[in-house]
Structures are given as C-alpha cells and as structure tokens.
C-alpha positions in Angstrom: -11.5 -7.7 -7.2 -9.1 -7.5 -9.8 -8.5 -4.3 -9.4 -7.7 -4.4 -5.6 -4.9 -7.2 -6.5 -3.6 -5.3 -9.1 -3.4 -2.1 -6.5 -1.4 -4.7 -4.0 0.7 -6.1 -6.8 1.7 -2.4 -7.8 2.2 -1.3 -4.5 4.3 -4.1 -3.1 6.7 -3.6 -6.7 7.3 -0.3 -5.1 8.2 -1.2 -1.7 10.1 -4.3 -3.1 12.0 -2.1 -5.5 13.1 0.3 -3.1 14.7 -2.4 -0.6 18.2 -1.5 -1.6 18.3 2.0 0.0 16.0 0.8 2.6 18.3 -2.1 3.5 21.3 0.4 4.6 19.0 2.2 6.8 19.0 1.6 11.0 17.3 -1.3 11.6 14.4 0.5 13.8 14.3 3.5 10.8 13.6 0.5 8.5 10.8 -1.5 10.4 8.7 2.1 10.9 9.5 2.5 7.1 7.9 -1.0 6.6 5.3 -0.1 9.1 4.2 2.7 7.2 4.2 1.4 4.0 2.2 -1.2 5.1 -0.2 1.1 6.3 -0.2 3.6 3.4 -1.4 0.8 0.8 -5.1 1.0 2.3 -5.6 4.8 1.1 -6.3 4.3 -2.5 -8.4 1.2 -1.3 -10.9 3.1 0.3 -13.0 4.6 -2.3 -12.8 1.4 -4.0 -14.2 -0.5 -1.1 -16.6 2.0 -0.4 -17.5 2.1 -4.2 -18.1 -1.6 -3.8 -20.1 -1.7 -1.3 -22.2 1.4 -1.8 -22.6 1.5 -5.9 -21.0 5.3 -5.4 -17.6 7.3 -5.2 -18.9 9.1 -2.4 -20.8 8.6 1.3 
C-alpha cells in the first residue's frame, strides 16, 4: 500500500513540476496533456496490483 502512495506521490511531483511549461500551452493542448497523464500513472500500477492480488509478477 505504501508503495502504490509512494508511486502517486512521485508521479504527481512530476506532473506538478512541469506545470510551468504546461501552463503556456493552448488551453485544449493542456487538458489532453493532463488527460494523459492522468492516465499514464496506472501503467506501473499494474504489475503491482496484479502482484497483490495474485502472489506473482506474472498472469
């Protein structure tokens, strides 16, 4: 569990850090930006999850 916030944390400090640039862009450019990103952060979560629930790295 710890892991998983510490995965959010890390991920959010990137998005959060890279709001400067991302605050020049076109409003519509910037909400699929934020789309995305919100997105992206469930990659890395799978195995986890899976690992979790399974007791293994792989299905």
């Amino acid at each position: 569990m710890f892991l998983i916030l510490a995965l959010i944390a890390g991920w959010t400090g990137i998005v959060v850090s890279l709001s400067p640039w991302v605050g020049s862009w076109p409003v519509l450019v910037q909400a699929i930006f934020y789309l995305a990103a919100g997105i992206v952060w469930i990659l890395p979560l799978k195995p986890l999850l899976r690992w979790m629930e399974l007791g293994k790295w792989r299905g």
